[in-house]
GUVEX-607244 format. One record per residue: chain; z, x, y of N, C-alpha, C, O in turn. Coordinates in Angstrom, 2 decimals. Atoms other than C-alpha are relative to their C-alpha. Layout:
GUVEX-607244
R   mol      n_up    n_east   n_north     ca_up   ca_east   ca_north      c_up    c_east   c_north      o_up    o_east   o_north
R     A         Z         X         Y         Z         X          Y         Z         X         Y         Z         X         Y
...
END
This chain:
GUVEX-607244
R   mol      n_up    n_east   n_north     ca_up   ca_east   ca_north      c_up    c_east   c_north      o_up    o_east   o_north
R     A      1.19      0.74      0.40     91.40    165.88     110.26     -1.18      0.43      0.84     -1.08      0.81      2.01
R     A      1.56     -0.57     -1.12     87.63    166.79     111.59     -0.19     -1.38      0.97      0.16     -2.51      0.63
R     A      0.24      0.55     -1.16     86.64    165.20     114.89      1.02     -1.69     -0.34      0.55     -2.76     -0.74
R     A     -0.63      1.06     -0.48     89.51    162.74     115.31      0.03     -0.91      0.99      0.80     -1.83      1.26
R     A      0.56      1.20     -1.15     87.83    161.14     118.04     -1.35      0.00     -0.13     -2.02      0.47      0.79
R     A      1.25     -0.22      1.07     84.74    160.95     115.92      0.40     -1.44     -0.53      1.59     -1.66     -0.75
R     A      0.52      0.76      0.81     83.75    157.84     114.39      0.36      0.02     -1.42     -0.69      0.49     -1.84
R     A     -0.15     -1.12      1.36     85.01    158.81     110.54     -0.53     -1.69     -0.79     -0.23     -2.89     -0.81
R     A      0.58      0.73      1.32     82.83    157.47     107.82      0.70     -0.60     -1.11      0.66     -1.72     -1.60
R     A     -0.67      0.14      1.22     85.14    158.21     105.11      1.17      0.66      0.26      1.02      1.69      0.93
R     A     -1.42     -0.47     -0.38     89.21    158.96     105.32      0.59      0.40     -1.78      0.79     -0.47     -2.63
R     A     -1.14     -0.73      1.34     91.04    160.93     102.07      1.19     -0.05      0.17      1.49      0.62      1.16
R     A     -0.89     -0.03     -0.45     94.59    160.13     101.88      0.58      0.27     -1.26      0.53     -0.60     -2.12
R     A     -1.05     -0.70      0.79     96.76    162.17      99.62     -0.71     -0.52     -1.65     -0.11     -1.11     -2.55
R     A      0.29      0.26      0.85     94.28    161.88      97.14      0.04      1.26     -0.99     -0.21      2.45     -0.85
R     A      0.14     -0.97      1.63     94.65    163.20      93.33     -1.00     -0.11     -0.72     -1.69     -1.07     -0.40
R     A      0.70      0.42      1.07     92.55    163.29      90.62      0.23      1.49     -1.29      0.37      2.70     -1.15
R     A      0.06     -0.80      0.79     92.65    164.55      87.22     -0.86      0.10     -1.51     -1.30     -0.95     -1.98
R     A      0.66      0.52      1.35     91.00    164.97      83.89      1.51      0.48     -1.25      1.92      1.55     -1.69
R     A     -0.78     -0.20      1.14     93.60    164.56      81.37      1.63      0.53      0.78      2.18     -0.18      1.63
R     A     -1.13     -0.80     -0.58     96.89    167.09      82.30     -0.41      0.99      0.91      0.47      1.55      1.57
R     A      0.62     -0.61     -0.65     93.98    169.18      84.11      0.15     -0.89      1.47      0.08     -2.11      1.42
R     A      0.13      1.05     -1.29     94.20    167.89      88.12     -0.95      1.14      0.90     -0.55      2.19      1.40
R     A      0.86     -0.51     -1.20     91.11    169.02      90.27     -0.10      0.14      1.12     -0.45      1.11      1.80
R     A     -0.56     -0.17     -1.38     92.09    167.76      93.17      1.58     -0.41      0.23      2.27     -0.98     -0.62
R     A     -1.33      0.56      0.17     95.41    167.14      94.39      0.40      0.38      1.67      0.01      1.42      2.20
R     A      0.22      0.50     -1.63     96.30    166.17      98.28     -0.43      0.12      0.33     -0.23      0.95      1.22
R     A      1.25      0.37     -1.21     93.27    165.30      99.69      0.22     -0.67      0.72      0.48     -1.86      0.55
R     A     -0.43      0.79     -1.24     93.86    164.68     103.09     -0.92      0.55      0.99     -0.67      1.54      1.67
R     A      0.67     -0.02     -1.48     90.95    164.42     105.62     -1.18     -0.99     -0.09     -1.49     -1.61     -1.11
R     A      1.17      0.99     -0.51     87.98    162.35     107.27     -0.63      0.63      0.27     -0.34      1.76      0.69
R     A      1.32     -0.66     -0.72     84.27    162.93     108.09     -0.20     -0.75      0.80      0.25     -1.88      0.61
R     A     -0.01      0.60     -1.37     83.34    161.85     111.50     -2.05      0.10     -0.52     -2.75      1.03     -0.90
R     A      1.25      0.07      0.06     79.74    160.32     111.20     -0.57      0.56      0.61     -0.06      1.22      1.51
R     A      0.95     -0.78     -0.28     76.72    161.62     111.82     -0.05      1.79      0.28     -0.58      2.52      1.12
R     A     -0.05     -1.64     -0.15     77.52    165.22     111.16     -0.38      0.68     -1.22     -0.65     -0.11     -2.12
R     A      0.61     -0.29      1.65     76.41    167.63     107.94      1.42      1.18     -0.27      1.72      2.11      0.49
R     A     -1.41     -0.61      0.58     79.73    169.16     106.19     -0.54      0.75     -1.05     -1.64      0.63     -1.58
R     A      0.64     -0.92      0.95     79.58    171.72     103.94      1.34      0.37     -1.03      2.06      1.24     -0.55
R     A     -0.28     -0.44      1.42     81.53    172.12     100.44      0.36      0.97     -0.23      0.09      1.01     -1.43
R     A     -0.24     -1.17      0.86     82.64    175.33      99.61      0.97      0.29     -0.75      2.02     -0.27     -0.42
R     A     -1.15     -0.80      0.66     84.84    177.28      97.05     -0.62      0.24     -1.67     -1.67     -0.18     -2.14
R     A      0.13     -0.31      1.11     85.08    178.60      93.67     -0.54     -0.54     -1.05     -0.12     -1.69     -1.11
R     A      0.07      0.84      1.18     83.65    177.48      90.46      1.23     -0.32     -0.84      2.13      0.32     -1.39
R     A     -1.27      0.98      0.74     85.82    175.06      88.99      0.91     -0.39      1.11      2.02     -0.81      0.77
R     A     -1.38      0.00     -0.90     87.80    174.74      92.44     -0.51     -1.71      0.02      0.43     -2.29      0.56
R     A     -0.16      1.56     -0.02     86.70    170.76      92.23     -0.84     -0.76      0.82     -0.79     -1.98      0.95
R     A      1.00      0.77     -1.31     83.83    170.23      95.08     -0.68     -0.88     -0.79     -0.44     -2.07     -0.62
R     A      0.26      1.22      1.06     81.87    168.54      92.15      0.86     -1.06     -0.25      0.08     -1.99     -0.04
R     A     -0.85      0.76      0.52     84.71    166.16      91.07      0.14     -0.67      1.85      0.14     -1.89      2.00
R     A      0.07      0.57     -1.24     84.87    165.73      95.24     -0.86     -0.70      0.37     -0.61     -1.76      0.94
R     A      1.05      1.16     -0.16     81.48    164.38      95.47      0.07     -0.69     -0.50      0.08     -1.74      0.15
R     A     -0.28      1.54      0.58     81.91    162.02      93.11      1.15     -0.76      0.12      1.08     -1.92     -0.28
R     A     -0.75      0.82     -1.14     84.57    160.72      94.71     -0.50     -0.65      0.75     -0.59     -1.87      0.61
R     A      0.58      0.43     -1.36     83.00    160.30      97.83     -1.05     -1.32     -0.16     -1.29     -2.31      0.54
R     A      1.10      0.96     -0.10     80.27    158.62      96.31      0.57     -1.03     -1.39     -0.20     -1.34     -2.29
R     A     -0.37      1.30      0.41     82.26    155.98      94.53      0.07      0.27     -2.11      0.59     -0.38     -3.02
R     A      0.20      0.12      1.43     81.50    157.11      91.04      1.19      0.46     -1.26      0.86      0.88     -2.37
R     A     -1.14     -0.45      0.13     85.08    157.85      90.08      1.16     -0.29      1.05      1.07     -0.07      2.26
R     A     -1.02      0.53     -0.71     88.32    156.54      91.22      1.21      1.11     -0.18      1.04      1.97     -1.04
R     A     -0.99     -1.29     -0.51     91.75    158.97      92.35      0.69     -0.91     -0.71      0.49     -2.11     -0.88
R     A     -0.98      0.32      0.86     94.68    158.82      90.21      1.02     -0.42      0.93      1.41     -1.59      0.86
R     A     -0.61      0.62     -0.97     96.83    158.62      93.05     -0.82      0.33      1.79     -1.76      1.08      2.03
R     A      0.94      0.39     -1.61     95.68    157.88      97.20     -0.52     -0.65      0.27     -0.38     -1.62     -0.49
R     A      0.60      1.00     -0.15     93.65    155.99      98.65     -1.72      0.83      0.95     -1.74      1.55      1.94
R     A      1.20     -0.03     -0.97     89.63    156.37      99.78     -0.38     -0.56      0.83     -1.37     -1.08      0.31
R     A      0.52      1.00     -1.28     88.75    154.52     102.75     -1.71      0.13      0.33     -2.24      1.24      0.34
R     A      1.72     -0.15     -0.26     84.76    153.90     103.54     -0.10     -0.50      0.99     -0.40     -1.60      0.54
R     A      0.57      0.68     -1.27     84.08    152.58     106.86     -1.03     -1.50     -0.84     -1.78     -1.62     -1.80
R     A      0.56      1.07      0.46     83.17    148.94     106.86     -2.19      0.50      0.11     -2.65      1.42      0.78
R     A      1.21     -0.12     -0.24     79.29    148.99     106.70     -0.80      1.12     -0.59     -1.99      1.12     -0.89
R     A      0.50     -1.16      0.67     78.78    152.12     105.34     -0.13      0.25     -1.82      0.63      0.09     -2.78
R     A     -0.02      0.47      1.92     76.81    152.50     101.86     -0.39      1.73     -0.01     -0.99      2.36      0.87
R     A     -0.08     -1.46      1.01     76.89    156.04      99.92     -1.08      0.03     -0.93     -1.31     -0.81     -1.81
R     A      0.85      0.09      0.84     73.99    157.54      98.53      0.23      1.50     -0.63      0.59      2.47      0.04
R     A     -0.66     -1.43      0.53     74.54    160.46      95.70     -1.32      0.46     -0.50     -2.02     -0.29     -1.19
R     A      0.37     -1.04      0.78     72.49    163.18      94.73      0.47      0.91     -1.15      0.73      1.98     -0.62
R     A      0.36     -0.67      0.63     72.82    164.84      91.68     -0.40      1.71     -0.09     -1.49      2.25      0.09
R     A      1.20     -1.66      0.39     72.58    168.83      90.83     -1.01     -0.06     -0.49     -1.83      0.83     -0.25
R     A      1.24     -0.18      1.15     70.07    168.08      88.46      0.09     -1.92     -0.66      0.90     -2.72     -1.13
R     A      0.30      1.11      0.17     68.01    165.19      88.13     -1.13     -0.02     -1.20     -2.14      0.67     -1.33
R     A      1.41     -0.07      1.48     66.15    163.95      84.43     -0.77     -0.70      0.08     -0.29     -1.83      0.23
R     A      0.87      0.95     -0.31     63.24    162.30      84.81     -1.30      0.34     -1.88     -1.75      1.35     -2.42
R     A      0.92     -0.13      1.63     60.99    161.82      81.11     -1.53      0.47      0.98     -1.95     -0.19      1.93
R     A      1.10     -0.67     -0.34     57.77    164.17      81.94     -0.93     -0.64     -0.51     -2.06     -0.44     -0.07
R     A      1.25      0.66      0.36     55.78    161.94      80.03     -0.16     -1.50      0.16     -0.95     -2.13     -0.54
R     A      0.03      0.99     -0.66     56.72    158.62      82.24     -0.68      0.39      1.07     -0.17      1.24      1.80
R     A      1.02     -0.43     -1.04     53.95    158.97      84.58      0.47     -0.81      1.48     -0.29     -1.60      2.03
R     A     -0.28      0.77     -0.83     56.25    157.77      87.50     -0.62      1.23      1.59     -0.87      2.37      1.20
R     A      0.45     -0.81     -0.80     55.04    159.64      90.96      0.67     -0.12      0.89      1.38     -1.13      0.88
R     A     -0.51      0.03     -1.13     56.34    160.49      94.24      0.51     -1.37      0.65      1.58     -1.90      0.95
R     A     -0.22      1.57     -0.84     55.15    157.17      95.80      0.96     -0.77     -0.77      1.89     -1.35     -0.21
R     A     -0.88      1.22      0.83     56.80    155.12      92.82      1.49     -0.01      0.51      2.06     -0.71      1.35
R     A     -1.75     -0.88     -0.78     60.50    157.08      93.27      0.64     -0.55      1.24      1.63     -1.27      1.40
R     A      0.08      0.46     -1.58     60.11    156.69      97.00      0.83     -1.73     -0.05      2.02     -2.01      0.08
R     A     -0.05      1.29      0.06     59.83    152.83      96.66      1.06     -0.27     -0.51      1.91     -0.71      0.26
R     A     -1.39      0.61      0.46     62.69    152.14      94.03      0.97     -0.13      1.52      1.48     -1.23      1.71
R     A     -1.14     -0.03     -0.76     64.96    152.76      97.01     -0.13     -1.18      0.61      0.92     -1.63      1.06
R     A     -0.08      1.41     -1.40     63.54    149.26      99.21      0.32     -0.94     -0.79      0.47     -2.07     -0.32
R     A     -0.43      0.62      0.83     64.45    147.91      96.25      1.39     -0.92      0.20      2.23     -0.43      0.96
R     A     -1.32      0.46     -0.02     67.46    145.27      95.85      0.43      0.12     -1.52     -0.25      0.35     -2.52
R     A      0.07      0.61      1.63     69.60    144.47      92.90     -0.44     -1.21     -0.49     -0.56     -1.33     -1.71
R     A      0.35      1.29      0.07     68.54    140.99      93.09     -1.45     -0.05     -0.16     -2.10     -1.09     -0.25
R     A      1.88      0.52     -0.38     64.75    141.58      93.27     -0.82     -0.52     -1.72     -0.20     -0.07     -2.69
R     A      0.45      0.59      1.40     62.95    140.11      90.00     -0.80      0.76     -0.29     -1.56      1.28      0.53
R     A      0.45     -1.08      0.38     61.69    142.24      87.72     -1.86     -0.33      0.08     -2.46     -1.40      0.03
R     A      1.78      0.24     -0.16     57.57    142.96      88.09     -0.24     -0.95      1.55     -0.91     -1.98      1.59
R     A      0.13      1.02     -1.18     57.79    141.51      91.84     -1.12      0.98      0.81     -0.81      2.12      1.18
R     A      0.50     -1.21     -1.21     55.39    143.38      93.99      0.49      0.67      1.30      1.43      0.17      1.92
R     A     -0.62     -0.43     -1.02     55.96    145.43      96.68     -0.64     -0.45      1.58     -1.84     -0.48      1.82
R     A      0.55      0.79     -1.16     55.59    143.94     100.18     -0.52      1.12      1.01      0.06      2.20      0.97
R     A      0.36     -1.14     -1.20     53.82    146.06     103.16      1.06      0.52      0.75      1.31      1.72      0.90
R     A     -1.45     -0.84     -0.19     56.93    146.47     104.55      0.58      1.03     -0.52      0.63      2.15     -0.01
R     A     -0.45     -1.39      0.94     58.60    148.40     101.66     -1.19      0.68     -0.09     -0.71      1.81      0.02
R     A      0.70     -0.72      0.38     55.40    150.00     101.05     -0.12      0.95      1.58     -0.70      2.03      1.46
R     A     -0.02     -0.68     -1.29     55.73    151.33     105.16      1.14      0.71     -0.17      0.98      1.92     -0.07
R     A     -1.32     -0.19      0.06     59.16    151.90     104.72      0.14      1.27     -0.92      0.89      2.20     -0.62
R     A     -0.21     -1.55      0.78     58.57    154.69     101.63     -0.80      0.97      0.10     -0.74      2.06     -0.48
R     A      0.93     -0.50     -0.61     55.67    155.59     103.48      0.33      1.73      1.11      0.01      2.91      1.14
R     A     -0.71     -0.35     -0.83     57.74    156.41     106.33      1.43      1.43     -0.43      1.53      2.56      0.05
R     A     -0.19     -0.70      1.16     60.06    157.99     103.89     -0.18      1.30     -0.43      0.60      2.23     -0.19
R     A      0.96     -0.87      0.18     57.75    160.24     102.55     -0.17      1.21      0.79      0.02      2.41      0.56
R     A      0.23     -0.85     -0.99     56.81    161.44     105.63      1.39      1.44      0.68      1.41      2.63      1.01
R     A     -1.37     -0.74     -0.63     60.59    162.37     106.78      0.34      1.30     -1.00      0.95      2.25     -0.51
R     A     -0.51     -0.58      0.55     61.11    164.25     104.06     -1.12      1.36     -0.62     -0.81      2.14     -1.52
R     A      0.75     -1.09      0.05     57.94    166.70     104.13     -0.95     -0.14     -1.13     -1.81      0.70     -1.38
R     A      1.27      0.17      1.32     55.91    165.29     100.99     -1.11     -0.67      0.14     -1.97     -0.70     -0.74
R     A      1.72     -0.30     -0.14     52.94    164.08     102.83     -0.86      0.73     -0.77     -0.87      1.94     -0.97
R     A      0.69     -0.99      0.72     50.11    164.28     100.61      0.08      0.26     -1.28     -0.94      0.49     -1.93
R     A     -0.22     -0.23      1.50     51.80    164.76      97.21      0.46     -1.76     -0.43      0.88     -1.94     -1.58
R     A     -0.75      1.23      0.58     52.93    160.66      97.06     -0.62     -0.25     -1.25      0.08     -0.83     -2.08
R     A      0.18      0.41      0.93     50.59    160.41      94.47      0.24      1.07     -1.16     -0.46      0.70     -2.10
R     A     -0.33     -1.24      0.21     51.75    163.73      92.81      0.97     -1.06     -1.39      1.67     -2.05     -1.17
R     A     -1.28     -0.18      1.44     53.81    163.31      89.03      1.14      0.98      0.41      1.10      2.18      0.65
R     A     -1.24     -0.64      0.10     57.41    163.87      89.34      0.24      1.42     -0.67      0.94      2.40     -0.44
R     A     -0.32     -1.58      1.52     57.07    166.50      86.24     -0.94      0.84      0.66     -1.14      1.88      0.03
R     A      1.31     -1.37     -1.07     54.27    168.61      88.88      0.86      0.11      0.95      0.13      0.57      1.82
R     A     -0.07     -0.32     -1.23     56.52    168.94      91.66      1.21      1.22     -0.50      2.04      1.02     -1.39
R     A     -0.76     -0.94     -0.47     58.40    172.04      92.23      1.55     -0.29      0.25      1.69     -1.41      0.76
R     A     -1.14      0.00     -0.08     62.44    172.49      92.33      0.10     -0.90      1.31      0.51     -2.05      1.44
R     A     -0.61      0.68     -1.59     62.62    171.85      96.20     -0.45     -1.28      0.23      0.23     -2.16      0.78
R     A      0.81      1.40     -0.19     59.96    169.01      96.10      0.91     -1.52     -0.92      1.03     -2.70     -0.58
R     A     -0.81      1.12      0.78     62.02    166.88      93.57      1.33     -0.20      0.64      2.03     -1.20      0.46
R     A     -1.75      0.58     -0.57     65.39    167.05      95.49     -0.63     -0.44      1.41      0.11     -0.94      2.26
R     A      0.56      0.99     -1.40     63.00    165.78      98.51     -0.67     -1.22     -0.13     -1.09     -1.88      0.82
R     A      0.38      1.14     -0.32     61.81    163.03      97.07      1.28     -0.78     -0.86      1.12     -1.99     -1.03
R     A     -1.58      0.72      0.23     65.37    161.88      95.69      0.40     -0.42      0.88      0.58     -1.63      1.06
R     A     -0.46      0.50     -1.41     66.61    162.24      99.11     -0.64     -1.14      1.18     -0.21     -1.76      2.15
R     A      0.95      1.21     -0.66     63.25    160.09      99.95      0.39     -1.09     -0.19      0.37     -1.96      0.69
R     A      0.00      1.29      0.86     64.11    157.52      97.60      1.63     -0.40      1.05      1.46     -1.51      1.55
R     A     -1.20      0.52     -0.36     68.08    157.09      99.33     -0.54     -0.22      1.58      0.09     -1.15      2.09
R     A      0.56      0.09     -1.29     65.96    157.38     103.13     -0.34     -1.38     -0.08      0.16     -2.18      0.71
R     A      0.65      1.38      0.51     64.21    154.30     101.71      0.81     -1.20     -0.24      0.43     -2.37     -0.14
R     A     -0.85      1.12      0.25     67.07    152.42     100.89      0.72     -0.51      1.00      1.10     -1.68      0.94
R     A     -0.79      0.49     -0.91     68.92    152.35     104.05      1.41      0.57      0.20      2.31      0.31      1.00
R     A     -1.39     -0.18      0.00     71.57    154.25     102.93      0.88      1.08      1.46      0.38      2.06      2.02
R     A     -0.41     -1.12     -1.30     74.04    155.91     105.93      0.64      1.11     -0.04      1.14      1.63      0.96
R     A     -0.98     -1.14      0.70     75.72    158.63     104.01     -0.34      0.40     -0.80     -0.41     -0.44     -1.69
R     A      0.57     -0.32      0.98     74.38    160.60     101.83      0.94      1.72     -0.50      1.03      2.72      0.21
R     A     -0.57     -1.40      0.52     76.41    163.55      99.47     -0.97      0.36     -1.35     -1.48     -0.22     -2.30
R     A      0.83     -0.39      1.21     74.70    165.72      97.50      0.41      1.43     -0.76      0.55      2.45     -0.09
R     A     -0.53     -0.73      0.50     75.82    167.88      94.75     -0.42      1.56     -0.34     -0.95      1.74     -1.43
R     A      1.06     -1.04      0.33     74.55    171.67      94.97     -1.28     -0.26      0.19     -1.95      0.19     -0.75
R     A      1.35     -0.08     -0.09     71.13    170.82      96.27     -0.66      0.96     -0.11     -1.81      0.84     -0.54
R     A      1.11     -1.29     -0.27     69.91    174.39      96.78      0.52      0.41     -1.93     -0.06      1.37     -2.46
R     A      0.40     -0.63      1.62     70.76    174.86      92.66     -1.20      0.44     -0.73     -1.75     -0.42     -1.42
R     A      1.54     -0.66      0.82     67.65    176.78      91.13     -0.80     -0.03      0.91     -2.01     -0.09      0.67
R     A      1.50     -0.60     -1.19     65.90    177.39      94.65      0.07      1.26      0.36      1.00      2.06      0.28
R     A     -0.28     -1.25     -0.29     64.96    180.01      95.79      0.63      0.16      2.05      0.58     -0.74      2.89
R     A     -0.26      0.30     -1.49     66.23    180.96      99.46     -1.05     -0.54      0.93     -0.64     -1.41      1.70
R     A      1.00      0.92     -0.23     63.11    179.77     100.69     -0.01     -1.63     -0.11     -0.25     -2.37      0.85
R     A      0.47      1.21      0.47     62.86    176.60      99.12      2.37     -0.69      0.96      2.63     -1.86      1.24
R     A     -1.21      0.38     -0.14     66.99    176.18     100.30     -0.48      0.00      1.32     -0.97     -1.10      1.59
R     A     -0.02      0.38     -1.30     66.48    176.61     103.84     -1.22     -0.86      0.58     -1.31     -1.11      1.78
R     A      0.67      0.84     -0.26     63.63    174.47     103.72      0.77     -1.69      0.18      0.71     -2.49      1.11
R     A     -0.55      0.89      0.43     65.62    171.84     102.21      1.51     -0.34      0.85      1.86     -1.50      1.06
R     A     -0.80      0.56     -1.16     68.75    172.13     104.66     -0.49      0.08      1.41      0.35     -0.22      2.25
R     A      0.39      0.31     -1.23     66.70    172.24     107.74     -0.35     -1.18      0.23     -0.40     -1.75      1.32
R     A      0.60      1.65     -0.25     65.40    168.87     106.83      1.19     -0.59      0.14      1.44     -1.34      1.08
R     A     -1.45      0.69     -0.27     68.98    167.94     106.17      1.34      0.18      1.01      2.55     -0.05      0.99
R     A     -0.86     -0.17     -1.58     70.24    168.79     109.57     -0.66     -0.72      0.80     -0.08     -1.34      1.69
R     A      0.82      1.27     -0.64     67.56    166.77     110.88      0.37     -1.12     -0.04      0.93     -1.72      0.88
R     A     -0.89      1.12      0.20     68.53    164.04     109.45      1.78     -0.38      0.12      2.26     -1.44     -0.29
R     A     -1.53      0.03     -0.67     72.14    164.06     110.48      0.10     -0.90      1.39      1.08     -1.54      1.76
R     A      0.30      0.99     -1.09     70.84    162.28     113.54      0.28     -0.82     -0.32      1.18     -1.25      0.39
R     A     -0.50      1.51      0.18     71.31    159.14     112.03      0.76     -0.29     -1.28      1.01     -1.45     -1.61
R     A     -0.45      0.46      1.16     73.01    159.81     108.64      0.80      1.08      0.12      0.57      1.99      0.91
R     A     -0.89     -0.76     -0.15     76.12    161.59     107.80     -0.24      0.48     -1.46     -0.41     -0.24     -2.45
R     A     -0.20     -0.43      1.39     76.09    164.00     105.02      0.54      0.92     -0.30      0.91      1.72      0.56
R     A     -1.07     -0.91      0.56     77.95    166.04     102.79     -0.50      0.65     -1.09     -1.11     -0.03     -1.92
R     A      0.60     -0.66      0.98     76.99    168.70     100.52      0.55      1.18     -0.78      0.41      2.13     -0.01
R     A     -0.52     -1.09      0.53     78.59    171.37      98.16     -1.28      1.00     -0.20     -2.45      0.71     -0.46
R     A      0.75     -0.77      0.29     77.21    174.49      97.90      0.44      1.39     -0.56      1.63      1.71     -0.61
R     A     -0.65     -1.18      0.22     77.21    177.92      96.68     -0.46      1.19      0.86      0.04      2.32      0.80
R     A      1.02     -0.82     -0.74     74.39    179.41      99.34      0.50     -0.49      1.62      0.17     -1.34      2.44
R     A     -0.76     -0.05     -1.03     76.75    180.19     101.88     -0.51      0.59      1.63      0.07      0.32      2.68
R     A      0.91     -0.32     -1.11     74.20    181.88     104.49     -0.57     -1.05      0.79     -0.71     -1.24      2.00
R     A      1.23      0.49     -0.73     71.98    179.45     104.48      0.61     -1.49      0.09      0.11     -2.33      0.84
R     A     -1.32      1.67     -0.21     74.76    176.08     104.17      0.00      0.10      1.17     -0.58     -0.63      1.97
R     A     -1.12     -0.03     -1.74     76.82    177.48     107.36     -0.71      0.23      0.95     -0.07      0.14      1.99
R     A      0.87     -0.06     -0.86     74.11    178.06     109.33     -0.38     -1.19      0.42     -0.97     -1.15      1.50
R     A      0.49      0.82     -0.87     73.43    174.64     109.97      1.15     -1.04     -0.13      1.00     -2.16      0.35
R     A     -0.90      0.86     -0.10     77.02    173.19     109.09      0.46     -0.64      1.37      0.53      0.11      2.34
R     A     -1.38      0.10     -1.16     79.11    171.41     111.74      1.00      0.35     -0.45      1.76      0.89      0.35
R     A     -1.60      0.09      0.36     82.04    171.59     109.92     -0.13      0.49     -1.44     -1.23      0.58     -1.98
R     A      0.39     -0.75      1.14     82.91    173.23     106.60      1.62     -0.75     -0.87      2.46     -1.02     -0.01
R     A     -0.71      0.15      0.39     85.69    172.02     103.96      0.36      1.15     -1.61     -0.20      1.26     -2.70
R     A      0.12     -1.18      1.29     86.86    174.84     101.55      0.89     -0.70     -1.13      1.87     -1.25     -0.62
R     A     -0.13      0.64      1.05     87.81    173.38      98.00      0.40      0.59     -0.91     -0.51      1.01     -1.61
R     A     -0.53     -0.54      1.08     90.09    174.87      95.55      1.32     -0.75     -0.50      2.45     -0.38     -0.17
R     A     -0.86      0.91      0.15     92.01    172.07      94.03      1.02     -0.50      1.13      1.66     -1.53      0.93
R     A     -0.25      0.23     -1.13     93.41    171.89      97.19     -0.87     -0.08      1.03     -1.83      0.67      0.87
R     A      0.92     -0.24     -1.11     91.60    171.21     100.65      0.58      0.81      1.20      1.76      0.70      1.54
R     A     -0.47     -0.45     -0.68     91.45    173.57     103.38     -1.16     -0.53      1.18     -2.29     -0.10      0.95
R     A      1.24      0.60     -0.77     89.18    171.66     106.44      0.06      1.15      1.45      1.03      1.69      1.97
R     A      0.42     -1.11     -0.78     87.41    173.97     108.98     -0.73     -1.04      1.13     -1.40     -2.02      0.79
R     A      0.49      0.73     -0.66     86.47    172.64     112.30     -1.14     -0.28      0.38     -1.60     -1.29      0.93
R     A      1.61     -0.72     -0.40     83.09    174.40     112.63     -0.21      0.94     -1.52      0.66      1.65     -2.02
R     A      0.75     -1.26      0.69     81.25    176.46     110.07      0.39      1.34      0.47      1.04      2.00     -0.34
R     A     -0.52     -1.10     -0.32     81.84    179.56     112.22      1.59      0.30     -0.24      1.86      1.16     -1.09
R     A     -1.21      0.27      0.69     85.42    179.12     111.80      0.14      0.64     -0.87      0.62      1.77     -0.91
R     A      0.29     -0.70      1.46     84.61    179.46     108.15     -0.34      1.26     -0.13      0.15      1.93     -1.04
R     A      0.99     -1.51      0.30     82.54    182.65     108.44      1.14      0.56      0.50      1.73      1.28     -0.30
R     A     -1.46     -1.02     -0.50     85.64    184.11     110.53      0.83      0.62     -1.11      1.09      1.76     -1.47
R     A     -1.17      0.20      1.52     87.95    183.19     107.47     -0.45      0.89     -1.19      0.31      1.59     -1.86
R     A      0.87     -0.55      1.01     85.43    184.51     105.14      0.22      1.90      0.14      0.34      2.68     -0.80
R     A      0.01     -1.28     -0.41     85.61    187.99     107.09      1.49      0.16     -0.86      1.64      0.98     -1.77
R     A     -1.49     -0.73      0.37     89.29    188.24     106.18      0.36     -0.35     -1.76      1.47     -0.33     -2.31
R     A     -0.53     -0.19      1.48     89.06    187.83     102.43      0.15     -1.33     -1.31      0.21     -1.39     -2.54
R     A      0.29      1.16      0.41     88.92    184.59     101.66     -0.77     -0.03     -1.58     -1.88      0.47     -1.76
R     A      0.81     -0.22      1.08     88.17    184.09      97.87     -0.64     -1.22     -0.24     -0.07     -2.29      0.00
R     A      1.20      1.16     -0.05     84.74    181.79      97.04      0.18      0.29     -1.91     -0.53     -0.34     -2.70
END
């Protein structure tokens, strides 16, 4: 298991899952030790997709068990997020949903607080400046930063996200995991990817994913493994 004297967010225990007679995963067995950024890898179709949604609750294992640390809430990203181009919702709006409750009554205003809070937000996540900006104007990288604004906003302490660097360019990717190594300071996250340069470069830890799990203690590790043949 990764850092066993680590704090662990979330514990996998001999978990399955399948679609139909198809099984994606099948003995998942390990923990993430909070506040660290993990990294996803393997083949298309090897199941890291079907893993995040796991993680983040939105799908239950045929057989095992998930464990969540008491206290800890899961926030999911999306490869690809739809937003109607001709709902004129903006940065700031997005942002805000997150201080949101489920309980809050609909048409309630927003208090100075939440309005500091997605402010604050905002800021963490490099979109100073564009809050008043239309969702349908912002750029690939800019929209998976103000998603990740909107879960900053909420409070959440875990955050997995599915292929973030999908349709960036390397630029716009190592923009987007430098912020998300930053934030690792206080949030633990998890991310599949296929942009293996610019992932492991700021992984702690790496989990390789081909219907089976193979957990890596370090990123470098990984790159070792990688030297000897390792198929992605």
């Amino acid at each position: 298991m990764l850092g066993s004297n680590m704090v662990q967010d979330i514990a996998f225990t001999n978990v399955r899952y399948c679609y139909g007679e198809v099984c994606a995963i099948v003995g998942a067995n390990f923990s993430l030790p909070a506040k660290q950024l993990t990294v996803l890898v393997g083949p298309n179709g090897g199941g890291k997709s079907t893993l995040i949604k796991l993680m983040a609750g939105l799908m239950k294992p045929d057989d095992g068990t998930i464990a969540v640390r008491s206290g800890v809430d899961i926030g999911y990203v999306p490869q690809s997020n739809s937003f109607d181009p001709f709902f004129p919702l903006t940065v700031r709006d997005l942002v805000l949903q997150g201080t949101l409750s489920n309980a809050i009554k609909p048409f309630r205003r927003y208090t100075a607080s939440q309005r500091d809070k997605a402010a604050l937000a905002i800021q963490r996540v490099g979109l100073e400046g564009l809050e008043s900006r239309g969702l349908s104007q912002l750029s690939g990288g800019q929209l998976k930063r103000a998603v990740i604004g909107r879960l900053l906003a909420s409070d959440t302490s875990m955050i997995v996200l599915d292929e973030p660097d999908a349709s960036l360019d390397i630029a716009a990717a190592k923009d987007l995991y430098a912020m998300l190594s930053r934030l690792k300071a206080e949030k633990t996250i998890v991310l599949a990817s296929h942009n293996l340069d610019v992932a492991l470069e700021l992984a702690d830890q790496a989990i390789y994913v081909n219907k089976t799990m193979t957990v890596y203690p370090s990123a470098r590790t990984l790159k070792e493994t990688l030297k000897g043949g390792i198929s992605l």
